[in-house]
PyMOL CGO cylinders between C-alpha atoms (Angstrom):
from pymol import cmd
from pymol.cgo import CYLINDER

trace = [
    CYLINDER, 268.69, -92.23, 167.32, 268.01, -88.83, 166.78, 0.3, 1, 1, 1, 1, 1, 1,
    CYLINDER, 268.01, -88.83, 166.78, 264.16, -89.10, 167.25, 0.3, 1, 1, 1, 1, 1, 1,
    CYLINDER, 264.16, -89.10, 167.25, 264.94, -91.51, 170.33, 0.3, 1, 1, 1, 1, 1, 1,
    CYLINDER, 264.94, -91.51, 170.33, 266.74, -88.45, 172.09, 0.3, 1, 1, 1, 1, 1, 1,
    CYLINDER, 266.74, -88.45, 172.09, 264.15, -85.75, 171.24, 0.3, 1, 1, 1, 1, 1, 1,
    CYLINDER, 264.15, -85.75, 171.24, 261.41, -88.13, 172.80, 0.3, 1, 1, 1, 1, 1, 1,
    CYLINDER, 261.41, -88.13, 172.80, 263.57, -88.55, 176.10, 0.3, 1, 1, 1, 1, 1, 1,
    CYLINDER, 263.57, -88.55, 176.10, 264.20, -84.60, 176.05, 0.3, 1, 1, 1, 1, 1, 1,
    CYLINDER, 264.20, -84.60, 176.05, 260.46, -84.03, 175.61, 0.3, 1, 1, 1, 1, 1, 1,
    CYLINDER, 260.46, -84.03, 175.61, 259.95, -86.74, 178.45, 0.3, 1, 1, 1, 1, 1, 1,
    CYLINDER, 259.95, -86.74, 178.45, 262.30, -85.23, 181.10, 0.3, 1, 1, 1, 1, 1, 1,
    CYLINDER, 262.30, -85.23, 181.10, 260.42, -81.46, 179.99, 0.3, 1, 1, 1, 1, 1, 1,
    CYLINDER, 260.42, -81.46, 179.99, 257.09, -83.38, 181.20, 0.3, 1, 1, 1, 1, 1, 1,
    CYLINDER, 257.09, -83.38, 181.20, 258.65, -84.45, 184.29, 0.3, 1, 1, 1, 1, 1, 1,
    CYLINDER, 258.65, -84.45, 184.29, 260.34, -81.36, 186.05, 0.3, 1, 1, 1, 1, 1, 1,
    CYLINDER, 260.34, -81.36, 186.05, 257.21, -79.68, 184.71, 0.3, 1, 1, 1, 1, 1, 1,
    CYLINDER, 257.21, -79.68, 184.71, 255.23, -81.77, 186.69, 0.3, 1, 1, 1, 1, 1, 1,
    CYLINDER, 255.23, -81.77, 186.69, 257.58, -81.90, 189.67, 0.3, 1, 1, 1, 1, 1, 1,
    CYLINDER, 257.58, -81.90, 189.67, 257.83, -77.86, 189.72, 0.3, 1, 1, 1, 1, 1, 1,
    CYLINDER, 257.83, -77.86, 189.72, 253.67, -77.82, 189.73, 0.3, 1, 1, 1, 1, 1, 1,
    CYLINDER, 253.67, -77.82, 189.73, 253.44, -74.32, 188.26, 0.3, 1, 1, 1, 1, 1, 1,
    CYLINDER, 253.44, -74.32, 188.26, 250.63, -72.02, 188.39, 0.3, 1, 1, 1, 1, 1, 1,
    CYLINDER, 250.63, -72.02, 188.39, 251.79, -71.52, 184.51, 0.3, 1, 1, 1, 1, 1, 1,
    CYLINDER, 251.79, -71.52, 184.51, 250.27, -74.67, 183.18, 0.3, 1, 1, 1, 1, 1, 1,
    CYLINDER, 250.27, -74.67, 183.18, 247.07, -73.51, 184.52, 0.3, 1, 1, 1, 1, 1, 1,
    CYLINDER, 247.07, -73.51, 184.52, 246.31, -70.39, 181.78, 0.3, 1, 1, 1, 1, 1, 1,
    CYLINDER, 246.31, -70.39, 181.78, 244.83, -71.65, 178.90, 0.3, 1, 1, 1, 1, 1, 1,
    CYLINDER, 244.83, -71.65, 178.90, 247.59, -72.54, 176.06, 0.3, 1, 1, 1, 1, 1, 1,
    CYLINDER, 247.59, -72.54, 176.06, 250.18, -73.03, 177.91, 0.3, 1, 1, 1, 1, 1, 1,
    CYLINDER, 250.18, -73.03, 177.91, 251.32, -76.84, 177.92, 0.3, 1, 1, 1, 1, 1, 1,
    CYLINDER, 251.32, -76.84, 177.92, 254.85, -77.86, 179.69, 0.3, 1, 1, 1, 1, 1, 1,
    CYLINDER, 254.85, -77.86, 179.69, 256.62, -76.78, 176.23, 0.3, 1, 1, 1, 1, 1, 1,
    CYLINDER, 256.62, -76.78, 176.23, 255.65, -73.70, 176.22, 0.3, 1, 1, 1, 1, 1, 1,
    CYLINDER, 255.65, -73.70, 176.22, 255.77, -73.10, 180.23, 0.3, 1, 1, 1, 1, 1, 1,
    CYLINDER, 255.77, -73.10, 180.23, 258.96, -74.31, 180.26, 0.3, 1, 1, 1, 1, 1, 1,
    CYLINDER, 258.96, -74.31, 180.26, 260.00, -71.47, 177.60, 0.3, 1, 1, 1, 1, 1, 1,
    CYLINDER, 260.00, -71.47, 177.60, 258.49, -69.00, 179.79, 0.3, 1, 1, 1, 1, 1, 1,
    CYLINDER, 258.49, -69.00, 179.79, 259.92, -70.13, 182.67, 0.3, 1, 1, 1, 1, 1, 1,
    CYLINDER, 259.92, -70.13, 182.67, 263.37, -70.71, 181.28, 0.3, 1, 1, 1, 1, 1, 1,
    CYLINDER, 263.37, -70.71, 181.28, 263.23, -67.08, 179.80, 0.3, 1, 1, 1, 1, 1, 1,
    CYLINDER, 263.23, -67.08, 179.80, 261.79, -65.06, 182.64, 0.3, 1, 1, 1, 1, 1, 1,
    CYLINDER, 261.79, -65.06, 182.64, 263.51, -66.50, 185.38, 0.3, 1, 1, 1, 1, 1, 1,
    CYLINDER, 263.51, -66.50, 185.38, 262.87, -64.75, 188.55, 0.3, 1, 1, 1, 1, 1, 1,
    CYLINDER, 262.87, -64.75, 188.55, 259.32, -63.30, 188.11, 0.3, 1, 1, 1, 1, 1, 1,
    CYLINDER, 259.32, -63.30, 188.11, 259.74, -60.93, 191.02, 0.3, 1, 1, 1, 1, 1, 1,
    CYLINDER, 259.74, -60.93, 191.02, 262.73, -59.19, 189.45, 0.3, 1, 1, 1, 1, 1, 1,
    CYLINDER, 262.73, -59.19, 189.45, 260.25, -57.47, 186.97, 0.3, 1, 1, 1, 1, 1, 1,
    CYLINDER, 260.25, -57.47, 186.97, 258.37, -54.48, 189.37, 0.3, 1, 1, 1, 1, 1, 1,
    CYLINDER, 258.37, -54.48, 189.37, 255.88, -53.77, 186.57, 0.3, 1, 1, 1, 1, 1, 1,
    CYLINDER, 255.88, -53.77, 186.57, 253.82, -55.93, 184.25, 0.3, 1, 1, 1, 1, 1, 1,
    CYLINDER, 253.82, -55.93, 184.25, 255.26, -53.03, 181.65, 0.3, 1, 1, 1, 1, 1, 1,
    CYLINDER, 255.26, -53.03, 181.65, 258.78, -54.39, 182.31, 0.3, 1, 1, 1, 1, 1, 1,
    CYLINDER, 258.78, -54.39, 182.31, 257.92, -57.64, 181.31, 0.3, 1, 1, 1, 1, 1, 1,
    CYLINDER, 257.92, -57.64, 181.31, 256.21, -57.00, 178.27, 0.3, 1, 1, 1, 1, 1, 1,
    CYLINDER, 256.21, -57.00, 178.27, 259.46, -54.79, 177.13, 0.3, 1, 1, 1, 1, 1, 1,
    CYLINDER, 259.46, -54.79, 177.13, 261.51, -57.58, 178.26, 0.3, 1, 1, 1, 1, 1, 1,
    CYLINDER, 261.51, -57.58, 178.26, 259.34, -60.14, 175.58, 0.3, 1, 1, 1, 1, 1, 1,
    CYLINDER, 259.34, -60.14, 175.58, 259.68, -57.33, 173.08, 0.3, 1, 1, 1, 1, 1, 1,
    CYLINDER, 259.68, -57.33, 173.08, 256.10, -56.96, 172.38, 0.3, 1, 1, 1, 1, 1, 1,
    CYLINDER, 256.10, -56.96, 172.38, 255.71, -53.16, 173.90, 0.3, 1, 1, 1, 1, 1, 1,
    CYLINDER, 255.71, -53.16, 173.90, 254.97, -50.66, 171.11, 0.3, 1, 1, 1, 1, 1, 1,
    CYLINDER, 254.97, -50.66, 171.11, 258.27, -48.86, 169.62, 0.3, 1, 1, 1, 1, 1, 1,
    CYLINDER, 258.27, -48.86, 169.62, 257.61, -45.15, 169.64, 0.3, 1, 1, 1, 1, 1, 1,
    CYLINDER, 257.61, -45.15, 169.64, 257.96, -43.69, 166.23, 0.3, 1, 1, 1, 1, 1, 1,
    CYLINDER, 257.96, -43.69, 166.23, 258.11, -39.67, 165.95, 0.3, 1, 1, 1, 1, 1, 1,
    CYLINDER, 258.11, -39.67, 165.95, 259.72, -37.25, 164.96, 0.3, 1, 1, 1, 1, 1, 1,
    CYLINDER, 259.72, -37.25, 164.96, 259.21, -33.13, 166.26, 0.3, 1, 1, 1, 1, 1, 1,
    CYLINDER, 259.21, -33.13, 166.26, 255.56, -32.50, 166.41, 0.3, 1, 1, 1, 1, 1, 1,
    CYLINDER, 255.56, -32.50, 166.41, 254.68, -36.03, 164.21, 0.3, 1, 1, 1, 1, 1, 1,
    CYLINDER, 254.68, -36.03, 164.21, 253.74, -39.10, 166.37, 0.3, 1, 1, 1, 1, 1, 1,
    CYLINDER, 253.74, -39.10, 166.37, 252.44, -41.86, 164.16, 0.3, 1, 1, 1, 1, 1, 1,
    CYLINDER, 252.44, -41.86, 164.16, 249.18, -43.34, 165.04, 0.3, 1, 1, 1, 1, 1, 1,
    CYLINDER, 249.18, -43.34, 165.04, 250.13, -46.74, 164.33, 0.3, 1, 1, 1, 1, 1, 1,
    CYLINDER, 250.13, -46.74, 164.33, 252.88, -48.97, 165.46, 0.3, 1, 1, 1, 1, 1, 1,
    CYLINDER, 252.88, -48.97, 165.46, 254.77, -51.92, 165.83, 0.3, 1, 1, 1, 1, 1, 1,
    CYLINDER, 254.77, -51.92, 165.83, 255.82, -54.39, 168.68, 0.3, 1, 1, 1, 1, 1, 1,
    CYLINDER, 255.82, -54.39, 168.68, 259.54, -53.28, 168.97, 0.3, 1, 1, 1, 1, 1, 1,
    CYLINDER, 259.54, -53.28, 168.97, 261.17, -57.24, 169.02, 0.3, 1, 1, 1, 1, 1, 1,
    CYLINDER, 261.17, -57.24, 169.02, 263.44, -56.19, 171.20, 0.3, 1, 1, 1, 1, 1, 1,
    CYLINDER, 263.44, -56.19, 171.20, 263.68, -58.74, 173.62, 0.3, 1, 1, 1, 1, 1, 1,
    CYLINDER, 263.68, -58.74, 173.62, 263.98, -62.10, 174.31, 0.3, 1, 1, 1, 1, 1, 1,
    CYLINDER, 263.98, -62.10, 174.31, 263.12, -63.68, 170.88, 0.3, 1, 1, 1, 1, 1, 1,
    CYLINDER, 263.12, -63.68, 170.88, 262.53, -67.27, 172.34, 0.3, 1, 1, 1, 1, 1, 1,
    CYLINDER, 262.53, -67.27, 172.34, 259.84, -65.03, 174.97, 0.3, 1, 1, 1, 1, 1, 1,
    CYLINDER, 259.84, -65.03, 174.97, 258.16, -63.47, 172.33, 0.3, 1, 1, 1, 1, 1, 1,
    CYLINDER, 258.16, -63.47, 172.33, 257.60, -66.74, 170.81, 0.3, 1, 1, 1, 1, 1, 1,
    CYLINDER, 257.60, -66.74, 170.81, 256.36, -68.81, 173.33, 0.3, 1, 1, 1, 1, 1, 1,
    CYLINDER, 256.36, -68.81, 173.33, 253.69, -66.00, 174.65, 0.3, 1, 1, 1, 1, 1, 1,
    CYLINDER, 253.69, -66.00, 174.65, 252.10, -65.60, 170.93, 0.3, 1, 1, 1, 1, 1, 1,
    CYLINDER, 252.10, -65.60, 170.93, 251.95, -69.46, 170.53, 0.3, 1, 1, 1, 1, 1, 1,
    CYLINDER, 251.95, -69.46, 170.53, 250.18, -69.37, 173.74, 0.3, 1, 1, 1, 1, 1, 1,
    CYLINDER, 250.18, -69.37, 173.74, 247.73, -66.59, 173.03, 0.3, 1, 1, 1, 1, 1, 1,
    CYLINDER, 247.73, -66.59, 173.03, 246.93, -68.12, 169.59, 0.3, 1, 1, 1, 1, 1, 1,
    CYLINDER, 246.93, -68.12, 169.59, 246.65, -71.75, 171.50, 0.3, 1, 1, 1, 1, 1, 1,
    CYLINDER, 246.65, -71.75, 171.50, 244.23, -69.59, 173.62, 0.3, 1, 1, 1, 1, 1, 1,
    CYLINDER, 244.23, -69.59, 173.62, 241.90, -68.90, 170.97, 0.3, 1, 1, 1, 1, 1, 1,
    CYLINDER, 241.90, -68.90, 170.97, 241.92, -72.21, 169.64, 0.3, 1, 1, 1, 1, 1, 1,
    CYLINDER, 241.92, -72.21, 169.64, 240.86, -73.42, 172.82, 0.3, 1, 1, 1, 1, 1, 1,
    CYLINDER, 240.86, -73.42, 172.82, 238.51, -71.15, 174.62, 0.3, 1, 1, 1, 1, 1, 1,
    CYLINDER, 238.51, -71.15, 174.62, 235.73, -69.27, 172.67, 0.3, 1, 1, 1, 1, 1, 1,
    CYLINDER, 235.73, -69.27, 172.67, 235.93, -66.17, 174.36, 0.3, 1, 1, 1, 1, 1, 1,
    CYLINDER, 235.93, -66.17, 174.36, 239.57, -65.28, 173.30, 0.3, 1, 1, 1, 1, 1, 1,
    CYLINDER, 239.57, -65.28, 173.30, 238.31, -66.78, 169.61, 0.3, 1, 1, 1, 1, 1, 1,
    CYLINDER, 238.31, -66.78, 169.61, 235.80, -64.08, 169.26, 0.3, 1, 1, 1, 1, 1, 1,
    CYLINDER, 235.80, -64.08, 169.26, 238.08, -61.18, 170.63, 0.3, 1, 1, 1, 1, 1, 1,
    CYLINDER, 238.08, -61.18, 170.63, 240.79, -62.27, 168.00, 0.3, 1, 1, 1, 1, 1, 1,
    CYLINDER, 240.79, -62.27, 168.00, 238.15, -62.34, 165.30, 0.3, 1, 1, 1, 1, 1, 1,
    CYLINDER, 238.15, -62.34, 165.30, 236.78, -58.96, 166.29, 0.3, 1, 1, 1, 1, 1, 1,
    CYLINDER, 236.78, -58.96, 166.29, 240.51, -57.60, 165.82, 0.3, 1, 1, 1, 1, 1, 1,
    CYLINDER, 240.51, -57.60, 165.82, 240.61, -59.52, 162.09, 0.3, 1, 1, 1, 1, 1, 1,
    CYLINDER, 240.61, -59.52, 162.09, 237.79, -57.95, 161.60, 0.3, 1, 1, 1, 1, 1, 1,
    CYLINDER, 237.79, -57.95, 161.60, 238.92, -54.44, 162.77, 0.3, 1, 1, 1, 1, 1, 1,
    CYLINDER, 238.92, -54.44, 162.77, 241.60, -55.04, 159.95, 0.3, 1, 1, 1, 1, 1, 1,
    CYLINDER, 241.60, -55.04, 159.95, 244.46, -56.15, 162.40, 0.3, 1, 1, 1, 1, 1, 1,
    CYLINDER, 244.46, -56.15, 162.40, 247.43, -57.84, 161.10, 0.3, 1, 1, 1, 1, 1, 1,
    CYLINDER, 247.43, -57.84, 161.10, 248.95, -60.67, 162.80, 0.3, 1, 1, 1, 1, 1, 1,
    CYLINDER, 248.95, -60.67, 162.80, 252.78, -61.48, 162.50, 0.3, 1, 1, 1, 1, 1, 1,
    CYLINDER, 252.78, -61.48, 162.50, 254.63, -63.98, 163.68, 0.3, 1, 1, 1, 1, 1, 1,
    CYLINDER, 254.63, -63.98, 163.68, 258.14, -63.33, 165.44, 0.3, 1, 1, 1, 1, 1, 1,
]
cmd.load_cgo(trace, "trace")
């Protein structure tokens, strides 16, 4: 029974995806799961004036770490935000380089540049 409701739940996702016709499901990586998380997270796009305001919002702006004259040269993604956010824009991105060759090479450029990638 339980599998029987997950299917319906994914179903219905499918359909109000494809009733809303979003722009969303048309960037690489981003299926109706993972535009609906988006979506359902954001909200109102237009209540964010800067892309900046966004990005804190996810939690995946840099957290500032100094202290008098020391500012370190390296830092985190603060995970402030919206946890559900954060996870539905890195599945897309790695999606994204799974998918299209161009954003394959850039992420193996960054492995290469000794880049560490975490998970939320």
């Amino acid at each position: 029974m339980c599998t029987q409701h997950l299917a319906e739940v994914g179903h219905s996702i499918h359909e109000i995806m494809d009733k809303m016709d979003s722009i969303i499901k048309t960037i690489p990586g981003i299926g109706s799961l993972n535009g609906t998380m988006i979506i359902g997270e954001i909200g109102d796009i237009t209540g964010f004036e800067k892309p900046c305001q966004l990005l804190a919002y996810a939690g995946l702006d840099p957290s500032v770490y100094q202290s008098g004259n020391f500012t370190a040269a390296r830092t985190r993604m603060s995970k402030r935000g919206s946890k559900l956010l954060r996870y539905a824009l890195i599945n897309a991105a790695w999606q994204t380089t799974l998918v299209n060759q161009t954003f394959k090479d850039y992420y193996d450029l960054k492995i290469s540049q000794g880049r560490r990638i975490t998970m939320p």
